[in-house]
PAKOL-277465 format. One line per field, with one value per residue (C-alpha): residue number from 0; residue in three letters; x, y, z. Coordinates in steps of 0.5 Angstrom, whole numbers, plus 2048, in hexadecimal, padded with zeros to 3 digits. Last residue first. Example, Ala and Ser with C-alpha at 12.3 -4.5 7.8 and 13.67 -1.06 7.14 Angstrom:
i <- 1,0
aa <- SER,ALA
u <- 81B,819
v <- 7FE,7F7
w <- 80E,810
This chain:
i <- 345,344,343,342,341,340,339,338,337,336,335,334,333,332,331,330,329,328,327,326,325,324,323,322,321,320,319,318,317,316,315,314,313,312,311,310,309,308,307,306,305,304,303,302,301,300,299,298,297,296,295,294,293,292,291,290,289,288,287,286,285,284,283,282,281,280,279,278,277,276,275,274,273,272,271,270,269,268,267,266,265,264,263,262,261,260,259,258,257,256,255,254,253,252,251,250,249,248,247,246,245,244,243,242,241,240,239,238,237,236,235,234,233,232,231,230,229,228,227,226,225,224,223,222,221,220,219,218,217,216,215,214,213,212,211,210,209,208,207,206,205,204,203,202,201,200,199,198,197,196,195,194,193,192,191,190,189,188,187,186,185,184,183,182,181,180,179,178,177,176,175,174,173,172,171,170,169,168,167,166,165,164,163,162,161,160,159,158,157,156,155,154,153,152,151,150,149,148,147,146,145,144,143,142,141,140,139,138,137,136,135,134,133,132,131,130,129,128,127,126,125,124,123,122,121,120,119,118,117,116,115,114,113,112,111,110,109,108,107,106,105,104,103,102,101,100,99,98,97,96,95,94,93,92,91,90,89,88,87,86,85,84,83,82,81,80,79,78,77,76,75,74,73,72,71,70,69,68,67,66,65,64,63,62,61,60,59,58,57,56,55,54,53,52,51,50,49,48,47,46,45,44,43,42,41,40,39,38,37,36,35,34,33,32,31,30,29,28,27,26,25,24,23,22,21,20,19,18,17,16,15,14,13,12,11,10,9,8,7,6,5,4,3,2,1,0
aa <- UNK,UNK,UNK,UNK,UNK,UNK,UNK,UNK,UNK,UNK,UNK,UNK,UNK,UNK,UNK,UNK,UNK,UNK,UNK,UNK,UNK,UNK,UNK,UNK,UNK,UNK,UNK,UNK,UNK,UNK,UNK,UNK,UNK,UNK,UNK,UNK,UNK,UNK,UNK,UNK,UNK,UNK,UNK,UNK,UNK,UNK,UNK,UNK,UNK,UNK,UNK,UNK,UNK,UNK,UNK,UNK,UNK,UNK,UNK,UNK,UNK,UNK,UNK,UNK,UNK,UNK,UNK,UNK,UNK,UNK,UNK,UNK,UNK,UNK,UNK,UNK,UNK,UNK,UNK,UNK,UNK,UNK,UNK,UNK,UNK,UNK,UNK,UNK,UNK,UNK,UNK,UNK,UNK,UNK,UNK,UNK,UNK,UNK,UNK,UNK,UNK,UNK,UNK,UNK,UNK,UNK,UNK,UNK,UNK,UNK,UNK,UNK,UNK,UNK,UNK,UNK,UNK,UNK,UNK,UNK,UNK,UNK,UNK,UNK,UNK,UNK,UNK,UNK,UNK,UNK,UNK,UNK,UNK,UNK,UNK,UNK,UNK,UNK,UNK,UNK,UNK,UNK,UNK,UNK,UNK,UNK,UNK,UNK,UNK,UNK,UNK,UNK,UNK,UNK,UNK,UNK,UNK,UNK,UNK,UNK,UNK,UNK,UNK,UNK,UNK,UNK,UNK,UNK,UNK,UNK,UNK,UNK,UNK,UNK,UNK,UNK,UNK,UNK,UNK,UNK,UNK,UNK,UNK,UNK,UNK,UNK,UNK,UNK,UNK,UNK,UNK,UNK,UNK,UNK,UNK,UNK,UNK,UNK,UNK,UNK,UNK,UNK,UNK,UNK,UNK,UNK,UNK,UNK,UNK,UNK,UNK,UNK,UNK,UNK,UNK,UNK,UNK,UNK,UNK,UNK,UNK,UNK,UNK,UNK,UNK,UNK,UNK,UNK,UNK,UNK,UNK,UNK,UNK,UNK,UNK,UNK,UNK,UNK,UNK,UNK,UNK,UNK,UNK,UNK,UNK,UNK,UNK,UNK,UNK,UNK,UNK,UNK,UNK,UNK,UNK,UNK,UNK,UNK,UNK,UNK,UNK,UNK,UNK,UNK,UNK,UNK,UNK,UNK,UNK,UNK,UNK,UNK,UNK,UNK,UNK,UNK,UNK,UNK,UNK,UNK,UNK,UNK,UNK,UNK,UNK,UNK,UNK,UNK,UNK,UNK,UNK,UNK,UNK,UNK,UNK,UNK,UNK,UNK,UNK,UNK,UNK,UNK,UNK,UNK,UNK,UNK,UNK,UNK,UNK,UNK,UNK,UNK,UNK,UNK,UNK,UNK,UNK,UNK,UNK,UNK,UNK,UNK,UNK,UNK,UNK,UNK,UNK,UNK,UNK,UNK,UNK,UNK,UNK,UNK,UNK,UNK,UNK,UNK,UNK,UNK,UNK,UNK,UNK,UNK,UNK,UNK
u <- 810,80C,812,816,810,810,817,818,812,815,81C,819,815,81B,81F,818,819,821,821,81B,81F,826,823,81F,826,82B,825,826,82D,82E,828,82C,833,830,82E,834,839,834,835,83D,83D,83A,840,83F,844,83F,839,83C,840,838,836,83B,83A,833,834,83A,834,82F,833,834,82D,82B,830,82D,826,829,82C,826,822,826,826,81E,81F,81A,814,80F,812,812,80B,80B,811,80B,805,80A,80D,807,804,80A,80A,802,804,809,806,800,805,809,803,7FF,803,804,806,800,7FF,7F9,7FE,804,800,7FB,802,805,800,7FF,806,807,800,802,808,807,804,809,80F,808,80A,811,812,80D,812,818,814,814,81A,819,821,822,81C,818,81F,821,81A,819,820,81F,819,819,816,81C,81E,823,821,81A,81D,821,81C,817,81C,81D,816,814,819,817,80F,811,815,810,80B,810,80F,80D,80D,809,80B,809,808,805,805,808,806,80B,812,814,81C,81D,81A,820,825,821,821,829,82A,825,81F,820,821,81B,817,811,80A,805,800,804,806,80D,811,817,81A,818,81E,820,828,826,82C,830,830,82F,837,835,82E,832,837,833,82E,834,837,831,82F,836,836,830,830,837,835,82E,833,837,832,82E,834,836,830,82D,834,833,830,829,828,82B,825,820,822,822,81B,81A,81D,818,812,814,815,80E,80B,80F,80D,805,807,80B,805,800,805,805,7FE,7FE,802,803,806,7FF,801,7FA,7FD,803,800,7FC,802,805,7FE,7FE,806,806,800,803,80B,808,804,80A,80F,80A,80B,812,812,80E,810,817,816,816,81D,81F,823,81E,819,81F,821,819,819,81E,81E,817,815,81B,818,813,819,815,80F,812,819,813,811,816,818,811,810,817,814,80C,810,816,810,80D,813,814,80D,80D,809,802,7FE,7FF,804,800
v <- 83F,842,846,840,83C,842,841,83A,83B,841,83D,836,83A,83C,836,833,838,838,831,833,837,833,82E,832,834,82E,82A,830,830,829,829,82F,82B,825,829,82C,826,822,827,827,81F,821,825,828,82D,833,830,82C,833,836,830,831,83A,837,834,839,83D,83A,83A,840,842,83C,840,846,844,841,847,84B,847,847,84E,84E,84A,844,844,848,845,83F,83F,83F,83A,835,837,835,82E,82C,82D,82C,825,823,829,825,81E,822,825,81F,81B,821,823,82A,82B,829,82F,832,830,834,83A,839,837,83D,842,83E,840,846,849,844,846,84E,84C,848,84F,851,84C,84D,854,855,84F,854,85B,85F,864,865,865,85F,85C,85C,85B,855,851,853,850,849,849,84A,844,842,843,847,84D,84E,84D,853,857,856,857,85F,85F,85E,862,868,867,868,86E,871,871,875,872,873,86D,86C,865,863,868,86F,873,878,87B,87F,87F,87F,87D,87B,875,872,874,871,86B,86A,86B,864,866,864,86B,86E,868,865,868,862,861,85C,857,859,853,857,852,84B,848,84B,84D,853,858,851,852,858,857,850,852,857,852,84C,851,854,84D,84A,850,850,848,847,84E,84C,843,846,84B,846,842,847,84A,842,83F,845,847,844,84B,84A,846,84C,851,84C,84C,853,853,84F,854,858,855,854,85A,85D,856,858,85F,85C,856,85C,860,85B,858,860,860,859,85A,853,851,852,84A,848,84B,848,841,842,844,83D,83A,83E,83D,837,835,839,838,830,832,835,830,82B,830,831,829,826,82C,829,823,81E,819,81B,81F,824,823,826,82C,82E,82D,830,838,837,837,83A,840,845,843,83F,83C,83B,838,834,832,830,82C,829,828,823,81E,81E,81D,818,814,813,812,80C,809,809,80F,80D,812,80D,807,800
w <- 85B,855,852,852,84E,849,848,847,842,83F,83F,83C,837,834,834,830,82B,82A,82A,824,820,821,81E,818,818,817,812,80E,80E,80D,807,803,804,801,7FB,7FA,7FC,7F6,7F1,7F2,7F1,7EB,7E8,7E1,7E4,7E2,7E4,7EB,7EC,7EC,7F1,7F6,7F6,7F8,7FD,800,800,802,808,809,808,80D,812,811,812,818,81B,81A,81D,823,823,824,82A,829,82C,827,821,824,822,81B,81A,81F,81B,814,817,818,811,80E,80F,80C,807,804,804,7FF,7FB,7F9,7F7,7F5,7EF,7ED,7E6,7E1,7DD,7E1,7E8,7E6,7E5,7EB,7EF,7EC,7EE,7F6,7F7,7F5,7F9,800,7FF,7FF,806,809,808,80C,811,811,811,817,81B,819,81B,815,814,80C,80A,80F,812,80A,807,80C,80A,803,800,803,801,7FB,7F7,7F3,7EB,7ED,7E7,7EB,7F1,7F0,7ED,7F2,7F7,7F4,7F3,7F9,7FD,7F7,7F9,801,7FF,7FB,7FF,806,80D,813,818,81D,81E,817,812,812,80B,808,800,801,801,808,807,80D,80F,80A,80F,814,810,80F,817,818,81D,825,827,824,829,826,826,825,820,81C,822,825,827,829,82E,82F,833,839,837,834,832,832,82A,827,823,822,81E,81A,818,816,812,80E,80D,80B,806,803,802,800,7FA,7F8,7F7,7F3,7EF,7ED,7EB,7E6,7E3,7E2,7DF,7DB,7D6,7D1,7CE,7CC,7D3,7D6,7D2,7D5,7DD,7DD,7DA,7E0,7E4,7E2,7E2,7EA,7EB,7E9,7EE,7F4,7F3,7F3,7F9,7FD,7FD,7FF,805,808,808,80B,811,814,81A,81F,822,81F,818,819,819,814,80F,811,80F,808,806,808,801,7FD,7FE,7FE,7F7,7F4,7F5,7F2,7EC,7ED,7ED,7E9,7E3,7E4,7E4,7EA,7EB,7F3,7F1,7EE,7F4,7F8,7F4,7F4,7FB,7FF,7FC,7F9,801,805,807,80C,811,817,813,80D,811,815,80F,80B,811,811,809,809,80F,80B,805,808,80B,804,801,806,805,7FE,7FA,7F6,7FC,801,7FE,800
């Protein structure tokens, strides 16, 4: 008997594989197609089988992930709405870039290259900013502000204040109080639409830091909402996909069965798990993207599979290592504020 028209054991290693997704989805506001589309593809799928079944899966956590953090109060929906409409312009635009390299010959490498940088600069600015704030609060849980709450001017990225203060009108209210010019928040949504756009991949990885960095939205607020445009990309391509065949429901279906744990539990340890903390982690898991993916470009260029299998490997490792890491932190976490509450008590 093969539940769904799959073996047992791809069965378990399905359900296993979408739990860590989706804590990492849950917790970060990333990591689905990042994962999933490369793993279906070694494992034998079809192309347009496993980006269009990736998709479905991105779809399907991004919705439960984001219903978490809505209960939590970690979603600024205004905010979301204008960065799906700049991310949508750049993203037709990056593409257009994508095309004029194909025509070139030149697509592959600029494109890898770029993809490799980009992890890399990123985790290393966001490891280093949250190691330099760390120990600030050693009781876990700190700066977990929900949408509609002020937030602390101190506690907003250097970057962000200086984008604040150009006051070009249109302002509006974002997150946390925070005042804010139109067209700046269009012109961040542009800017990582268009990256996205020509990188081939949902973007995540660029909207979070740059709605904390250059915006100044609380991290667990940029989370949620970075899920909520998740939720538009993804369910769009999955009807894409799915109207010519793409997504197929024996791979999506155990996927979601995982992910939909470990998304609520990714979601809520966002308001337990100190804030630097997950900036350190996401640092981390970008780092190690990075170094995956400079393996598998050498692995193209050098005609060296053995490479290809390293770089995937080391995508899963680092992976498994961080959704770990996020739930020992989660229950260390809950352990201390329980200790603490039941020496309170006595």
């Amino acid at each position: 008997m093969e539940p769904f028209g799959i073996a047992l054991t791809t069965l378990a290693l399905f359900v296993s594989f979408g739990f860590m997704v989706g804590v990492l989805f849950g917790f970060f506001g990333m990591g689905g197609s990042f994962l999933v589309t490369p793993a279906l593809l070694v494992m034998g799928y079809p192309a347009r089988v496993a980006v269009g079944s990736g998709m479905a899966f991105v779809f399907g956590t991004a919705v439960i992930a984001t219903l978490k953090h809505h209960d939590l109060g970690q979603v600024d929906y205004k905010l979301g709405g204008l960065m799906i409409l700049g991310t949508t312009a750049g993203i037709e635009v990056g593409s257009l870039l994508v095309y004029r390299l194909e025509d070139l010959g030149l697509a592959g490498g600029v494109i890898g290259i770029t993809y490799v940088g980009l992890l890399g600069t990123i985790g290393l600015f966001v490891t280093r900013n949250a190691l330099k704030n760390d120990g600030s609060d050693d009781s876990g849980g700190g700066h977990h502000e929900a949408a509609n709450d002020e937030i602390d001017p101190d506690a907003i990225p250097d970057i962000a204040k200086k984008i604040q203060s150009y006051r070009v009108p249109p302002m509006m209210t974002i997150a946390g109080g925070i005042q804010v010019s139109l067209w700046m928040v269009l012109g961040v949504a542009f800017a990582t639409g268009l990256l996205s756009g020509f990188l081939g991949v949902g973007g995540g990885f660029i909207r979070m830091p740059a709605m904390f960095y250059l915006i100044g939205v609380p991290v667990p607020v940029a989370v949620g909402t970075d899920l909520f445009e998740i939720v538009f990309s993804g369910g769009f391509g999955a009807f894409t996909y799915g109207l010519n065949g793409g997504v197929d429901l024996s791979i999506v279906a155990p996927l979601l069965a995982g992910s939909a744990l470990g998304a609520r539990i990714g979601s809520a340890a966002t308001s337990i798990v100190n804030e630097d903390d997950i900036k350190i982690y996401f640092g981390l898991m970008l780092l190690g993207g990075a170094v995956a993916v400079a393996f598998q470009q050498a692995g193209d260029y050098f005609g060296i599979e053995l490479f290809n299998t390293v770089g995937f490997a080391l995508i899963l490792l680092s992976a498994f290592m961080v959704s770990g890491a996020v739930i020992y932190s989660t229950v260390a976490t809950m352990r201390r504020q329980a200790e603490t509450s039941a020496a309170s008590a006595d």
